[in-house]
Each structure stands twice: as C-alpha cells, then as structure tokens.
N, C-alpha and C positions, 0 to 999 in steps of 0.2 A: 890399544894395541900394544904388545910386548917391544918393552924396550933393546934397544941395541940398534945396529949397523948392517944391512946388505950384505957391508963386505966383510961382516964376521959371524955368520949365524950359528945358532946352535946345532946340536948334534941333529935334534928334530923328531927323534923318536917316542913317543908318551913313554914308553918303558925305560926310557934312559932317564929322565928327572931326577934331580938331587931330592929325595924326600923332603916334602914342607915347602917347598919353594915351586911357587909360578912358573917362573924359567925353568927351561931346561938346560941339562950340563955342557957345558961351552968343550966340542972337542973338533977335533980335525976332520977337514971332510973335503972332499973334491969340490963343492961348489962353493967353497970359503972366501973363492976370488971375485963372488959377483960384486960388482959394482953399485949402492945405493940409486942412481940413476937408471940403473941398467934394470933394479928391482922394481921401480917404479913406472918406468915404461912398461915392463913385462903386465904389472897389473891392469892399467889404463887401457894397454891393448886387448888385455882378456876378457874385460869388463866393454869394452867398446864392440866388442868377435859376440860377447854375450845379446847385447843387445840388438845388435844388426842381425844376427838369425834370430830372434824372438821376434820383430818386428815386418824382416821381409817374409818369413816362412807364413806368419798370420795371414799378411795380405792376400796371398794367394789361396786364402781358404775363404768357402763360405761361413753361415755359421753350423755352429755345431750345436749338441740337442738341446742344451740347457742354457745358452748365454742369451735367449732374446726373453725366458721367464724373469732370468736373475738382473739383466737388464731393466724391466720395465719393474720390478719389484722395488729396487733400489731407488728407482726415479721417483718412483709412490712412498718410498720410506722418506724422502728431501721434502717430498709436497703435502704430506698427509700423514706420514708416520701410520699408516694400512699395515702392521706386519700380518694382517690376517691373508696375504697375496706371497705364494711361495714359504711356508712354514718351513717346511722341510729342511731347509737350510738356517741359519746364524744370520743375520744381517751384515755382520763387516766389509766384507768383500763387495759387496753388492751396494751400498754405502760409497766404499774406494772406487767402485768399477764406474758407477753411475754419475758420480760427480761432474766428470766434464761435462755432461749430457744438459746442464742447470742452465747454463747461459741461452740454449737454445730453443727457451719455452716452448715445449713440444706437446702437441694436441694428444691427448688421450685418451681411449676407445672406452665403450662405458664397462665399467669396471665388474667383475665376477662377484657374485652375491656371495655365492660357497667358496668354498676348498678344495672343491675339486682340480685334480693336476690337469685336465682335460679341461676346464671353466678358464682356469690362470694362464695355461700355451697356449687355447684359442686367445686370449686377450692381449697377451704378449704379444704373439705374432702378429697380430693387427696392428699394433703399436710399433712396431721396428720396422714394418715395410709398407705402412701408411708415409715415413720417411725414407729418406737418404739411407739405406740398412748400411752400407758399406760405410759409411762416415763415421754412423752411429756407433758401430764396431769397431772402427780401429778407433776411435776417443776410447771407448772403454777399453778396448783391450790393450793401450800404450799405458792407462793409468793401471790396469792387471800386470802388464810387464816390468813399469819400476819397482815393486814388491819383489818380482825375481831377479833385479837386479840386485835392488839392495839384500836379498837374501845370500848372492853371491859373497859380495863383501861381508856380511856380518861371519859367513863359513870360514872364508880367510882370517876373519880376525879371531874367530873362534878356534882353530886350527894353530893361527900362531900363538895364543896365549896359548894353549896345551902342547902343543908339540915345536913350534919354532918356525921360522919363516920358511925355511928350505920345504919343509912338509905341507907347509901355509896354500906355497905355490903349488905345488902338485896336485893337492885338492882344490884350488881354482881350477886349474886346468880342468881336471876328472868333472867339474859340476859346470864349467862354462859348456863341453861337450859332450853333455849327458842329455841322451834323447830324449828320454822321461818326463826330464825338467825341462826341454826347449819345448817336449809335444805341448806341456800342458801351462808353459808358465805367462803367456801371453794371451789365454784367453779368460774369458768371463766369467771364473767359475773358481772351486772354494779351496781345491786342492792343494797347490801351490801355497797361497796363503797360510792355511791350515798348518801345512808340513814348515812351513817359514818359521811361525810364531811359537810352535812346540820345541824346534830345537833351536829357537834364542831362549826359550823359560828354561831349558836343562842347562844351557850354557848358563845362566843367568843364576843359578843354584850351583853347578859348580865351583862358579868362583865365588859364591857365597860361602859354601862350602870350606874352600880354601881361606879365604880371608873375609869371615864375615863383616855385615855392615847392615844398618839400616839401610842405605840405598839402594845396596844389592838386594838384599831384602824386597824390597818396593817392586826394584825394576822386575823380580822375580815375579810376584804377583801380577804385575801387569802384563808380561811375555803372556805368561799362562791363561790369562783374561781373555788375552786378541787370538788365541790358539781357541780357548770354549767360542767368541765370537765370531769364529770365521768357518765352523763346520763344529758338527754333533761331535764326530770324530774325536776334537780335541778334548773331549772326557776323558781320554785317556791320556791327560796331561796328570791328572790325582794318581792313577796306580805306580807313573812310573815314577816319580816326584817321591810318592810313599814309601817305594820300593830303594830307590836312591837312599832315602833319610834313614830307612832300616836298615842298610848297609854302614850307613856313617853311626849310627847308634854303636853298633855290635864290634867296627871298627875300629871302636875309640879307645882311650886308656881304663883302667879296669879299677885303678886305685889309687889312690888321693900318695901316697907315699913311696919313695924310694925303695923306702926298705923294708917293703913289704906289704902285703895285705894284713888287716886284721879282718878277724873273720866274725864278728856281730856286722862290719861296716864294709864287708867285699862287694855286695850290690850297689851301694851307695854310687859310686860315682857311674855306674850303670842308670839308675831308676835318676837321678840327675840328670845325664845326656839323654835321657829318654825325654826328658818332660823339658828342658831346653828346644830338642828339635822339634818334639810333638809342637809345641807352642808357634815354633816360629812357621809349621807345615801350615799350621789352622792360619797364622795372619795371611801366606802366601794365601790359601784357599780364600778366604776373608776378600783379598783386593783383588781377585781372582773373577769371584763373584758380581761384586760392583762392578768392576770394570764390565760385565756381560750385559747387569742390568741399564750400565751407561747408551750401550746399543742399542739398548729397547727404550732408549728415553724416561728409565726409572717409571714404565709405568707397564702395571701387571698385566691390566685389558689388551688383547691381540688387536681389535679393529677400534677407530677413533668414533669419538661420538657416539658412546653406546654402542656400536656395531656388536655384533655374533660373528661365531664361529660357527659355520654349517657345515657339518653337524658340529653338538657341542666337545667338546673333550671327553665329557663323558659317555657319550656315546661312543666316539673314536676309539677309544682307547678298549673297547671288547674285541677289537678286531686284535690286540696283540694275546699271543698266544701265551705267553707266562705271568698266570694269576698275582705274579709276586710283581711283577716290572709294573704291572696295570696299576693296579694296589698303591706302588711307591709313588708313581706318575699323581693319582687324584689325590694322595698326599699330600704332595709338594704345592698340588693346586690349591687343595683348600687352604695351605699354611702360607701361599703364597709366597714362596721360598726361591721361585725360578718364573720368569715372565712366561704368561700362559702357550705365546707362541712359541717361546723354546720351547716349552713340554709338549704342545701338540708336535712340533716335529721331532722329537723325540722320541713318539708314539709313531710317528710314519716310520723313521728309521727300522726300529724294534718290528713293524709290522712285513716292511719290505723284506728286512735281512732274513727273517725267518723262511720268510718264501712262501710256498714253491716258485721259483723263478729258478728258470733252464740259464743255464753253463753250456758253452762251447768251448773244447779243449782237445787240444792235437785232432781235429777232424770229427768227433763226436760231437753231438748233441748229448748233455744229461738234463734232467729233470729239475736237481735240486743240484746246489752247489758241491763241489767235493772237498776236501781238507787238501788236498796235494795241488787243489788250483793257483792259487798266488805263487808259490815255489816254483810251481814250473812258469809259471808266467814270468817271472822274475830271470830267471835263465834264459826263457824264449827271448827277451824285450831289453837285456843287460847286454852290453857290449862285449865281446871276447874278451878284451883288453880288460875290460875292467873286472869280470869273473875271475881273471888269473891272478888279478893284483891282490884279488879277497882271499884268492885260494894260499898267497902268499903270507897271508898273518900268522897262522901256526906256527913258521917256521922263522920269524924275522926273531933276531934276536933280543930277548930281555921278556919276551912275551908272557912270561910264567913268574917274572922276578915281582915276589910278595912285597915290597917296597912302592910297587909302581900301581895297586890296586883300586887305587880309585877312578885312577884316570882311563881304566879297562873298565872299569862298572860304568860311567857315566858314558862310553861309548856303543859299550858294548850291549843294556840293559833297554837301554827303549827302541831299538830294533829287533830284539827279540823278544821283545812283550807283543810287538806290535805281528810279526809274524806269527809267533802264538797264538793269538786271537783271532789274524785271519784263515788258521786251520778251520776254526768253528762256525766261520762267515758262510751265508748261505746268498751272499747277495757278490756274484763271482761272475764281473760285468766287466772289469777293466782294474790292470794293475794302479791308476790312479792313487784307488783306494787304499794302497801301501806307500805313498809314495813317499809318506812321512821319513820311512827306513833309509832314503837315498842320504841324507847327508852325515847321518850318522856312520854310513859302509861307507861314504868317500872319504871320514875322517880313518877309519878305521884303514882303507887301500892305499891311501897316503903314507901311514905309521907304517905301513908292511913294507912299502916300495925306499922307505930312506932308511927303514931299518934294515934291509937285503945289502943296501946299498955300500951301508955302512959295513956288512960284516964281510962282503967281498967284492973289492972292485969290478971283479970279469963280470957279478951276476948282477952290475947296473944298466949291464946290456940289456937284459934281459927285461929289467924295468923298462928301459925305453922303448925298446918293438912291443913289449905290452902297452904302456903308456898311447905311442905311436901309432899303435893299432885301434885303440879309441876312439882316437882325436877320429883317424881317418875313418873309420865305420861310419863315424854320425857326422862326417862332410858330405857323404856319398849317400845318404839317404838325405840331406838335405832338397826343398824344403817338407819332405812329407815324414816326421815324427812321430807324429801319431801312429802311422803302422808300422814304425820301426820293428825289425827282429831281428837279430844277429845274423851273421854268414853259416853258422849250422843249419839257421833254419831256412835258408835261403834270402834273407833280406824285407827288405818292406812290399817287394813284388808279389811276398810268397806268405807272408804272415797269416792273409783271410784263408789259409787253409789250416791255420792251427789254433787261430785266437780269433775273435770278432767284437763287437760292440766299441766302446771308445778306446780297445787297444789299436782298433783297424778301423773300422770305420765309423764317424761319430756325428754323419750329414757333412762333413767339410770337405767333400768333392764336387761343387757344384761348379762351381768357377775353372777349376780343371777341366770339367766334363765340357764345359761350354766351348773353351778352347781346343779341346780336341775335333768336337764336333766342328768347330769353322774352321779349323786346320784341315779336315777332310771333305769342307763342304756338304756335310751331311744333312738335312731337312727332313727325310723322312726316317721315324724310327723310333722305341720305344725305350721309356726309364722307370727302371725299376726301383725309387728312391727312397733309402731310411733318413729319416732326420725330420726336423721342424723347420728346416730352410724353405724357403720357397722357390722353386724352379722357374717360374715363371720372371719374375725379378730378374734370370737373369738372363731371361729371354732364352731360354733351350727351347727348341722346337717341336723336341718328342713330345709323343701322346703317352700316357698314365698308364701304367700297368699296376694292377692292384696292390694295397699296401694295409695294413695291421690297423693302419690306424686314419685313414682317408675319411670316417666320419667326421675324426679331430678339425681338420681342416675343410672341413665341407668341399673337396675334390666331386668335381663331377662326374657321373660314370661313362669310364669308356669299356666297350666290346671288344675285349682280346679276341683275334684271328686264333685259331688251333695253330695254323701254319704262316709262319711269316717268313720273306723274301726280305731281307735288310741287316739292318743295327739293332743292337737292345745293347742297353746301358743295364746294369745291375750292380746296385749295395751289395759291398760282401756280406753285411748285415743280412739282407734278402736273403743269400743264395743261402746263407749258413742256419736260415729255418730257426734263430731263435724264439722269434714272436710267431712262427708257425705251428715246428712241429717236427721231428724227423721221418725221414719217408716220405709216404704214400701222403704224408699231412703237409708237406712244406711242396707247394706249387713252383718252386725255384729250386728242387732239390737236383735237379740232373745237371743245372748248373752247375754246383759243383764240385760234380765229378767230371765238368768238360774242361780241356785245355783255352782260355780264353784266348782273343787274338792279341787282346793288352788288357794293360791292368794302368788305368790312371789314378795315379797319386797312392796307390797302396791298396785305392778304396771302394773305388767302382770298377765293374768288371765287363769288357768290350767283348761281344760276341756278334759275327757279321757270319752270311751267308742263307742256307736254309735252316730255318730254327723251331723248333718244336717250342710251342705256348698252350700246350694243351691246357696244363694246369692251369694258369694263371687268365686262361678263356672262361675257365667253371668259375672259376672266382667272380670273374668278372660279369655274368651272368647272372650271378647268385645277387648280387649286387643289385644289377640290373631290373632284378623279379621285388627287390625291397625297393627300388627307385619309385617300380612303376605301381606297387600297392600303395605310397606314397599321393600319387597320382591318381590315385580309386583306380584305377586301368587292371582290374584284380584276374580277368580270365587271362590277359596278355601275363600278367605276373606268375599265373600256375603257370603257364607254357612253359617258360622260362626254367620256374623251377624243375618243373618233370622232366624235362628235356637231358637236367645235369644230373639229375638223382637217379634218370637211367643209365645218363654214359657213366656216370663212378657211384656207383653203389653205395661203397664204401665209407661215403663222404659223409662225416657227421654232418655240418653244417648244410649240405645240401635238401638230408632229410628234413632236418629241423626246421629251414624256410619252406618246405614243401606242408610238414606240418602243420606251422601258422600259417600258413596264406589258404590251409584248406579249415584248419579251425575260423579264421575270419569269413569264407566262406560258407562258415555254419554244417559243415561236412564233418562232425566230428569224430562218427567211427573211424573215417578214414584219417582222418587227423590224430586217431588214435595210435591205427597201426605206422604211421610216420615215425610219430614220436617214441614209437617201444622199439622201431627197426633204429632208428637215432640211439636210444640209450644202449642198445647189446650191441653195437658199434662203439660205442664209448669206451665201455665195460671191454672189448676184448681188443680193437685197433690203438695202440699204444695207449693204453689207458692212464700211464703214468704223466701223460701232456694233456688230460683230456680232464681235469680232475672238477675242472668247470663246471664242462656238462653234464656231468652225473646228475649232483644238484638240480641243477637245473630244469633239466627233461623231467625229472621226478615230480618236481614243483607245479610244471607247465603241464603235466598228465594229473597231476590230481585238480588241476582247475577246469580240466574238461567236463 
C-alpha cells in the first residue's frame, strides 16, 4: 500500500503524478484534514457494508442457473479430480466455491457418462437437493463472496498506489455499491473471480512496469494464471498484457546517448526494449500457463482412470464454425500444450458465442446477438451516479498531460479491449459477461471525481450528489441486484421489459415467490419458472406451466386450463420468449405486454384475475400427446395432438408431434403431409428462430 499519512494525502489524480514516481504529487486539497483513524474506520466500515449486502442479499435468493453444476463439479474435482463434469468452465472458482462442502461427506448421484450440459444439471440437481440445498449454498456462496471481498481491498490498494488514498476512497465507495459486483459477487459462479484476477495481473505489471522486479514478475504471472483458471474469458488476459507491453516498448527512450542519436545504432535501443519486454511477456505467459495446468492437477486426460470424453474432442470440436479455431484447438491437443478439458471448453465457448442464440433488448426479441448489446446494457444496468462520474474524465484536469501516459493506458486499455470484443459477441445473455470492465471505469470515475474536485471547489458538489446518488440507487434496489437498472429505466421493477436472462431473471426468485404466496395465502395457482432451481424444495404449491426445458428435469405433465380463474407466477425469462420465440411462437408473449399486479424481487411476474393460458394449454397438451405415446396409449396421443394442430395451425411443433405420432402409427402419407405443413411453417412463421427445424423436418421426411 502507498506510503504516507490520512491526514496528508496526495493530490490523487493519475494525471497529476510527478513522472517516474509511484506517488503521486503531494498538493493541497480539501480532504487533507482526514484523520489516519478516521481513514481506517472509513474502510473497515465499507468493507463490513460490503459484505453484509453480499451475504444477506444471497440468502434471500434461490439458486440460480449455474451454481448447483458448478457446485457438484467442484466437489467431484476434491473427490476424483473428474474435470470431464462441467468443461465449459476453468476449475478455480468451483475448487474455491466447493471446499467448504468437504467436511460434510456428501452422497453423490451416479455420475453422467458424457458431456452433455443436460447429463451434468440433471446430476447436479440431484445432488444439491438430495441435501440441505440452502446450507449447501450459502457455504459456497460465503467462500464466492470473500473473493469479492478481497477484490475490494486489493481495488483500493490498487487505486492508492496509482492515484492516492483520497481517490483510493472514492473507488471503494463506487465498488462496495456497485450492483453489478453485489448481483453477482456472492454466488457460485466464475465472473466475479474472473474480473478479480485480471485486474490484480494488470495491476501486478503496472508496477512491474514502473519498478521492476523478479517478484513482481512472478506475482504477474500468477495474477494472470488464476484469471486463465477461473473462466475461458481470461484469455484475454495475453492481448491486453501484449498490448500494455507494446505501449511501454514504443514508450521508451530511443537512444543510448544524450547527445544524440547515431544513426547505424538509432533502433538499437528500440530492438533492445523490444526483446527485454518480449522475454519477460513469454516468463509472465510461462507461469501463467503452469499456474492453469496446477488446476488441472498437471494432468492432460479430462476424466480419471482412463475415462473419455463423450464425444471425443475431436468430434466436438466440428461443431465450431471457424475452420482456423477448430484446427488451433486439435493442435494444442495433440501437442498437449493446454489440459484437454480446458480445450474442450473452449470449443463450447467458441461454439456457444457464435450462436445463433436470441438477444432480448429494450423489448425485442433478436435472433442473433447485436454489437450495440453490452453498451446499452452497460447504461441500462450502471448507476446514474456513476455514468456521470465516467462522463466526467474528459474533462478533469491533466487528462491529456503526455507526462502522465502510462497510468491512462493501463486504465484505460483493458476495458476497451474488453468492450471491443463484446461488439462481436454473439453470446448477449447478461452483462456479467463484461463485468471485467467495472474496476477498471471505477478507477478511471474516481480519477475524474478528485480531479473536478481539485480544479474547482463549487464543482465537488457536484461529485457528491453524483457520488450520493449511487450509493443511494443500489440501497433502494437492495436485496434484488441482479435486476437492477437505473431510474431512466425505471429500476429493477421495470428492467424485464428491457433486458432478461441473468441481467433479470437468473431462477433466484423462488424463495421470494414463496413468501409472497404465504403472505397472500395463496394455494391454488400456477408458476411459470426459468432456472434449475427446484420449486418443490420450497414447498410452492402451484401447478407447472410449461417450460423449455422440463424434459431436463423430468417435471411431470400438467393440463394448462385455456381460462384460468386465480394467480400465475411468471419468469420474466418466460414472458420475454427467449427459449421460445417472438410472437405467435412464445406462449407467454401477451404477458408481456400486460401490466402485472407485482413484480417480485425484479424477476417473477404476478398476474391475478381472469387470465388467458391459451398458449401455454397447447403446450401443455403437446406434452401430454408425447407423455401418453410414451405410455403406448398412442390413439389417446393423436387426439391430443389433432386437437392442437387444429386450434393453432400455425404451430410448428404441433404439426411435427402430430407428424410422428402418425408416422409411429405407420400412416405415413399422412405423416407426410404433417411434416411438409411443419416445414413451410418453419420456412415462412419467423423462420429466423426456427432455424432448428428446417433441418430437421427435412431429415425426418426423407426417413419416411
């Protein structure tokens, strides 16, 4: 931590810095009278505000989609080192997360052969609520939340060595009440972590940067190591690292002599700094590496004892769409450069991001993700206060002064790598997936706010109702973070009409929902629910309205009414027809465009009186006619089907089970004309969500 006194801190601004010097320039300032006691209460209480909403804000949530895989993943990495369970992810987190869980030898459901993400959440699930789920959750999510604690602290002391303690504070402040970091920094999951460990590596070459060392050195590579082992993500710990080192290359002095250049020996001390930093980029990469292969227990094989991978890698990997990524991936396999289970998740990454996977944004459904998505999410999901503080960098003084360049590049360069990159994302599910950028912009709002501060008293007012206005946005969505969204956009009440999935609802409304319902005495009534949680667990009463993914869970079917007299609970996930469809295709589409009667916790949506279920009746019949062929009960199963594919015509999947249940039938003319009314329904009823069945039908008619 940067030396000095409370009660004398520096000016605080990265662009005020004496060149060459750690410190910055010691000058006069309005908060020059704090008191070293007064500084350290100030933190112990931030860091104490920090972790009391991380910890009560959790409790009150169910789980959410991904902590009971990464949970039962990590217990199997302690017991068996299985990384062939949950690839997709890095081990560290899930390692961190699961450890408490060791003391309490906990029985485990028999374990998934493949890879499939539907083999691993059915196996999980059986696993978290075979126990105690709620215990089991907050052990790991208390050992998830010291990560964001200590990420707190390391920001301040990162903050103070560049900018000064006065600015140190300000950015605690900005990051103890930053919704972002409260939604996401206490549950089971990699983001948090991720964003932790990449900007200790950039801090960690800064000051190598400035004063190098072997240690720093080291610690460099290791920051960078637990950034590649906590998410795929931190791969892009090398370009910004790169990109840093190519600035300090070009930066540097040009020639060996005072008095001048000679011009045989002008590149000289160029092609020197170049092969200096090149060397020391390769050790950081070097310990970088190890440290990743340390996670995987320095061994190549994904599953223990001979196990496979089902399918192999090399099969996985046709599913990624650029010949050149595929290529590089069975490369590194064969040369055994990177443990197998990190390449295979690195191949789901590559496979996922490319898509097609539908984006909801400001009230649309798209198809494929868009470039403008994270930017606006970023503003929908950022605090006013804190928007204004970023809007204020331009204009703080010193911002341009060529003297102060480094300390602009290392703030300024891996949040704009990182938002550049999310232009081309096609995987545009939840700002999470930026969240790296937050501490990098709270250094950067900090530098803006005490350099205003510093250039004119009147405009520290100005800092502070910004500042003020912060703090208070994200007390007043307290505990629900997750669907936070500013006061333009109406708040976290109002969010599921602009954004969905883990920006708003991510399954962590169960426990809300249950208490509403005993708060209103409610028993009879229907839930519409996104997520991997289990409903039952928490003893909700309602009956099952169809869901995307209820084969997942082996859910049994129920008979949606057309017209129902009561309550129905709805995921804004649901209403918002991502895993549907927009239109005529998402059976919860008229939700929402209805005024609900409440909206709990951000994320499920209350509608009481006379309620149309039409849609989610055809579904649930459709269902019903697969239950009962299931059942050989196959003439009950047509009914079923012809019943739906008369009242909605239009209904791909109607056709399609009316199709096969008459091809099992052995009726195959008519099984034929099903499946062509199916495909020119594909082909013209938003065909751009439909891109499944095309395929498909086509496949399933040339087998007739």
């Amino acid at each position: 931590m940067a030396s000095g006194s409370w009660s004398d801190p520096p000016s605080g601004l990265i662009f005020d810095m004496e060149p060459g010097t750690l410190q910055p320039a010691m000058e006069r300032h309005p908060l020059r009278s704090l008191r070293p006691s007064l500084g350290v209460a100030g933190i112990l209480t931030l860091v104490i505000t920090l972790a009391a909403e991380l910890f009560l804000s959790v409790r009150a949530q169910s789980q959410t989609w991904n902590e009971a895989l990464h949970l039962f993943a990590g217990y199997r990495y302690w017991q068996c080192r299985d990384f062939g369970i949950n690839p997709e992810h890095p081990p560290l987190m899930k390692w961190l997360a699961s450890a408490p869980l060791l003391p309490l030898r906990l029985s485990v459901p028999q374990l998934p052969q493949g890879t499939s993400k539907q083999e691993s959440n059915v196996a999980a699930r059986k696993f978290l609520y075979a126990h105690d789920a709620d215990a089991l959750l907050f052990r790991a999510r208390l050992a998830a939340g010291i990560v964001t604690v200590l990420f707190a602290l390391l920001l301040f002391e990162a903050t103070c060595c560049i900018l000064g303690r006065g600015p140190a504070f300000l950015a605690l402040v900005l990051f103890v009440f930053e919704p972002n970091i409260l939604a996401h920094g206490a549950l089971v999951t990699t983001d948090v972590g991720m964003s932790c460990f990449l900007f200790a590596a950039v801090y960690s070459y800064y000051r190598f940067a400035k004063q190098p060392s072997t240690l720093t050195l080291v610690e460099c590579g290791l920051m960078a190591g637990l950034a590649l082992s906590a998410k795929h993500s931190g791969i892009f710990i090398f370009p910004i690292l790169g990109l840093l080192a190519g600035f300090e290359i070009l930066s540097g002095p040009r020639f060996d002599s005072a008095e001048g250049p000679q011009p045989a020996r002008r590149l000289d001390p160029l092609k020197r700094r170049f092969l200096r930093l090149g060397a020391q980029y390769l050790i950081i990469a070097a310990i970088a590496l190890a440290t990743l292969w340390a996670f995987y227990a320095f061994r190549f094989e994904a599953r223990p004892d001979g196990g496979k991978m089902t399918p192999p890698l090399a099969a996985y990997v046709r599913s990624v769409k650029s010949p050149v990524y595929s290529r590089a991936i069975l490369a590194l396999e064969s040369w055994h450069v990177l443990p197998q289970s990190y390449l295979y998740g690195l191949a789901d990454v590559l496979i996922v991001s490319a898509g097609p996977r539908p984006a909801f944004l400001l009230g649309k459904l798209y198809p494929h993700g868009r470039w403008f998505y994270f930017p606006a999410a970023f503003v929908i999901k950022s605090t006013l206060g804190f928007l204004g503080l970023l809007l204020l960098a331009p204009v703080a003084r010193g911002w341009l002064d060529r003297h102060r360049r480094r300390e602009v590049l290392f703030v300024a360069v891996p949040p704009a790598l990182y938002f550049a990159v999310s232009l081309t994302s096609g995987l545009d599910i939840g700002i999470r997936h930026i969240l790296p950028v937050y501490p990098f912009l709270i250094v950067i709002a900090a530098a803006a706010a005490w350099g205003v501060m510093e250039r004119s008293p009147r405009l520290k007012y100005v800092v502070i109702v910004l500042l003020g206005f912060h703090v208070v946005s994200s007390l007043r969505s307290f505990p629900d973070y997750l669907a936070y969204s500013n006061e333009a956009w109406g708040g976290p009440t109002k969010t599921y009409l602009v954004l969905t999935d883990s920006n708003v609802d991510w399954g962590q409304g169960l426990k809300s929902a249950k208490l509403y319902l005993d708060r209103h005495h409610i028993k009879d009534c229907w839930l519409g629910f996104f997520g991997s949680a289990d409903p039952g667990y928490y003893e909700i009463p309602c009956k099952h309205l169809p869901d995307a993914f209820d084969t997942w869970w082996g859910r049994p079917v129920e008979v949606v009414p057309e017209d129902y007299q009561g309550t129905v609970l709805l995921s804004a996930t649901q209403a918002a027809g991502v895993y549907w469809g927009p239109g005529e295709l998402n059976p919860y589409g008229e939700f929402l465009k209805s005024s609900p009667a409440e909206v709990i916790g951000g994320s499920i949506l209350v509608f009481r009186g006379r309620i149309n279920l039409k849609g989610a009746s055809q579904r649930s019949r459709l269902d019903r006619a697969w239950q009962l062929l299931a059942e050989s009960k196959l003439d009950l199963a047509l009914g079923e089907a012809r019943g739906v594919a008369s009242a909605a015509p239009r209904m791909v999947y109607a056709h399609y089970t009316l199709g096969h249940l008459l091809a099992q039938a052995n009726r195959k003319d008519e099984a034929r004309r099903e499946y062509e009314t199916c495909l020119t329904l594909a082909q013209t009823v938003h065909p751009e969500f439909q891109w499944f069945w095309i395929p498909f039908i086509q496949s399933e008619l040339k087998q007739l």
